[in-house]
C-alpha positions in Angstrom: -4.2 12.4 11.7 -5.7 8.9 12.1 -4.9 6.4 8.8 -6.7 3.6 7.5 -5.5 0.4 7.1 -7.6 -1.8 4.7 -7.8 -5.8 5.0 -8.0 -7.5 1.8 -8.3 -11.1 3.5 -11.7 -11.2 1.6 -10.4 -10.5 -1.9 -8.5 -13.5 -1.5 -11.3 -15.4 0.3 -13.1 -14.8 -3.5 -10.1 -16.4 -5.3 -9.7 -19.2 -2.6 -13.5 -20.6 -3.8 -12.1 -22.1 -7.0 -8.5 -21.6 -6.2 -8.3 -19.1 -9.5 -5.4 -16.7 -10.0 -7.8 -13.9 -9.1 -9.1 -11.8 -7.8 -5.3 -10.6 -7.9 -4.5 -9.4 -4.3 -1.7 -7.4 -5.5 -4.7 -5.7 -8.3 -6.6 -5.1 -4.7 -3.5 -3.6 -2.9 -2.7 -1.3 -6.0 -6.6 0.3 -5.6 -6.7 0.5 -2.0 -3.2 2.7 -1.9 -4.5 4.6 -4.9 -7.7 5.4 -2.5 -5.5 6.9 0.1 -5.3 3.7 2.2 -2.1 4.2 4.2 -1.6 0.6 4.6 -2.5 -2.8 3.9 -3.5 -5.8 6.7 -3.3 -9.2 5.6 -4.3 -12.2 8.5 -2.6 -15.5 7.8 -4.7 -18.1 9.3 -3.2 -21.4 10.1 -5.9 -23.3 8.1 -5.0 -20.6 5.3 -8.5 -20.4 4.5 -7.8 -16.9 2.5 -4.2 -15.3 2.7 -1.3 -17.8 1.2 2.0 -18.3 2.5 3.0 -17.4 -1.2 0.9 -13.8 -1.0 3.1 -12.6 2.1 6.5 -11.8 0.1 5.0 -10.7 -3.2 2.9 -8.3 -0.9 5.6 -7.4 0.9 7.7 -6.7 -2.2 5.0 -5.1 -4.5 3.0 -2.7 -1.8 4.3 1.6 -1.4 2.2 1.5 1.8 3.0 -0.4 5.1 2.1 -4.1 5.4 0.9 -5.4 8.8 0.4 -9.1 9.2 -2.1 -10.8 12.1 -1.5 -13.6 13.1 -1.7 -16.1 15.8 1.2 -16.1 18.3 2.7 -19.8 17.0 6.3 -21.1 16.4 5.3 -21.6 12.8 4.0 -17.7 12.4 6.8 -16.1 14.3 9.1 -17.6 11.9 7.2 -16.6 8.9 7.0 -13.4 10.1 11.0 -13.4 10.4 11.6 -14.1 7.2 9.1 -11.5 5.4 9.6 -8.6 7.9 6.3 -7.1 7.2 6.6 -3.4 8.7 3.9 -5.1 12.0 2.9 -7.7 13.0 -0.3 -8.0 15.1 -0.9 -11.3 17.3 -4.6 -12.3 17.5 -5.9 -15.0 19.0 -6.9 -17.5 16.8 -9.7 -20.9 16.9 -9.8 -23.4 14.3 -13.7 -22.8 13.2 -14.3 -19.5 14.0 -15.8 -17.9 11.2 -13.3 -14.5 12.4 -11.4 -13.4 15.3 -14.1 -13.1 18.0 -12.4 -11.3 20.5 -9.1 -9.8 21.9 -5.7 -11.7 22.7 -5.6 -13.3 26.4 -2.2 -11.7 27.2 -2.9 -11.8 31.1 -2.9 -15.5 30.8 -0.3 -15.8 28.0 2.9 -13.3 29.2 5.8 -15.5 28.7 4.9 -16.4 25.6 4.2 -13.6 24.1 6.3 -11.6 26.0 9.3 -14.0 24.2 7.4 -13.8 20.6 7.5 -9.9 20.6 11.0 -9.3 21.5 12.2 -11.4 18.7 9.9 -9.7 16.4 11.3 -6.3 17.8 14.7 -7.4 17.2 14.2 -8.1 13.7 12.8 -4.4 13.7 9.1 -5.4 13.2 6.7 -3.4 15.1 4.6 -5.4 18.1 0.9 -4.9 18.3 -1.2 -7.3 20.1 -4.8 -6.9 19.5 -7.3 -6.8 22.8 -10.3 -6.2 24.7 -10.5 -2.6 26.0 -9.9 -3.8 29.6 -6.9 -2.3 31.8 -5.6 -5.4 33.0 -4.8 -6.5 29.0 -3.5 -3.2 28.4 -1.4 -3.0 31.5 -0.2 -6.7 30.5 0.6 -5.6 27.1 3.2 -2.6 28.4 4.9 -5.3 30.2 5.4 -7.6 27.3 6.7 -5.5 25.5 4.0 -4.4 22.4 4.2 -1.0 21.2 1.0 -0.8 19.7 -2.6 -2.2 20.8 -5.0 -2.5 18.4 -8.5 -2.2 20.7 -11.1 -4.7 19.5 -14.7 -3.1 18.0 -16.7 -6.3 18.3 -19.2 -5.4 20.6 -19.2 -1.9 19.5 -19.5 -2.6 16.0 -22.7 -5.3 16.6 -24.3 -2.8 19.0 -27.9 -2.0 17.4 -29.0 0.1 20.3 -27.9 3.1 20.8 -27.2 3.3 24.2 -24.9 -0.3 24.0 -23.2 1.3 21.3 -22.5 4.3 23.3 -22.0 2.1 26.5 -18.9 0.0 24.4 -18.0 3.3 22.7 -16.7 4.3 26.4 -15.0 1.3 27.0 -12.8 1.9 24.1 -12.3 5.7 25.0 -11.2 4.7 28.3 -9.0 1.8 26.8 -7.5 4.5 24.5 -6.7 7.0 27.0 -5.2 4.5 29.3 -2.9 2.8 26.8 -1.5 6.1 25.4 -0.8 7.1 29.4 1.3 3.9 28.8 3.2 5.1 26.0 1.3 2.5 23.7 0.6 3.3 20.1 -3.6 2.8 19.8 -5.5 1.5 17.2 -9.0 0.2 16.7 -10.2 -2.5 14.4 -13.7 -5.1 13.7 -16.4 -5.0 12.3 -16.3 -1.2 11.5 -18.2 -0.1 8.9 -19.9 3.1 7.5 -21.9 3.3 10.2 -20.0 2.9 13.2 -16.8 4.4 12.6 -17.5 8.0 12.6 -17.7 8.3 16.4 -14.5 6.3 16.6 -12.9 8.7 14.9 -13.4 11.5 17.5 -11.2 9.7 19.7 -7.6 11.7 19.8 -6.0 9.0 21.0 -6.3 6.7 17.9 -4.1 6.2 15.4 -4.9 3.8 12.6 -8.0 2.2 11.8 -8.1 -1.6 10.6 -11.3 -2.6 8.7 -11.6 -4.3 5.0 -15.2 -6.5 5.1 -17.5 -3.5 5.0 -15.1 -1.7 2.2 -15.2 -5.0 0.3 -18.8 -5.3 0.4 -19.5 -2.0 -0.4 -17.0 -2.4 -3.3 -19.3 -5.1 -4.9 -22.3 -2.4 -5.6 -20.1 0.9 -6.3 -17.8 -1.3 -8.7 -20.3 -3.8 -9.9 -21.4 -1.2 -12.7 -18.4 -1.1 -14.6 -17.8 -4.3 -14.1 -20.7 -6.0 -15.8 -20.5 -3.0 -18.8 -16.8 -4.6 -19.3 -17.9 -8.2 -19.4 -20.9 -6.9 -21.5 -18.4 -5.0 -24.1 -16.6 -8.2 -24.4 -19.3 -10.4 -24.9 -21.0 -8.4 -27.6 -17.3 -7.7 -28.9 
């Protein structure tokens, strides 16, 4: 059964605008694991435009759920990463003024590196997932370096408007899926996935979390909104 993994990177986005105490991220954490969420994905950046270095422990201490952390594949993150032991990391590849990730890991062009990044994570008894283009070659260079998870990027799938791209990119990812688990590679699928797209996703057997958190965040701001504003009304009109 596949489980979802929700990214909260955008409730602390909202409390890096004015640098309050909240939204609380451990509040948001508490929610999403009462909702059934069977995990938690936090991405810190190394401009820490949302996630603080601060949040990584308390989340790590305070969550019942599993924690995976992106991040970029850096000196500075693997260490981090050492000393928090979330239960995975993922390495994403990461640019400075990207507005988010825009595509999969380069791990053709990148082996050594990451291949020396994940076995120290692996030793420390985090699990490895890299996250990548639905393309053989990445796949195939993943086995070697030693991931045990990929996490297939939705990008293109996820933008599709037409059908028949959505479908074309829908294959890609199928095919990615069944190769990597011929591997012996753990398979997930993450970006941009919303309430409209993930459905046929999740007809893949293959798959086996799901990482997405913009859309549920959005969505959260009209199904919670309600109560919200009757709360600040009560208190107003005390």
């Amino acid at each position: 059964m596949p489980k979802l993994n929700v990214n909260i990177d955008l409730v602390a986005r909202l409390r890096e605008l004015r640098k309050t105490p909240y939204p609380d991220l451990l509040q948001a954490a508490d929610i999403v694991e009462a909702a059934g969420a069977e995990g938690i994905t936090v991405h810190l950046r190394q401009d820490r435009r949302h996630i603080q270095d601060a949040d990584l422990p308390a989340l790590r201490k305070h969550i019942k759920t599993r924690l995976n952390l992106e991040m970029a594949n850096t000196e500075e993150m693997i260490n981090i990463a050492l000393d928090v032991k979330p239960d995975m990391v993922s390495l994403v590849p990461e640019h400075p003024n990207e507005v988010t990730t825009t595509g999969g890991l380069d791990v053709v062009a990148n082996e050594d590196a990451i291949k020396a990044s994940t076995a120290k994570l692996k030793a420390a008894g985090i699990h490895v997932s890299y996250f990548i283009d639905a393309d053989e070659a990445q796949i195939d260079a993943s086995k070697r370096c030693g991931a045990q998870s990929v996490e297939l990027c939705t990008a293109e799938y996820s933008d599709a408007r037409l059908a028949e791209k959505q479908f074309e990119e829908f294959e890609k990812i199928a095919n990615g899926a069944r190769h990597a688990a011929s591997l012996g590679l753990l398979v997930n699928v993450g970006h941009g996935l919303d309430y409209r797209n993930t459905t046929m996703l999740a007809s893949l057997p293959e798959v086996e979390d799901f990482n997405t958190g913009h859309a549920i965040i959005i969505q959260a701001v009209f199904d919670g909104l309600h109560k919200a504003v009757a709360d600040m009304v009560k208190l107003v009109k005390g």
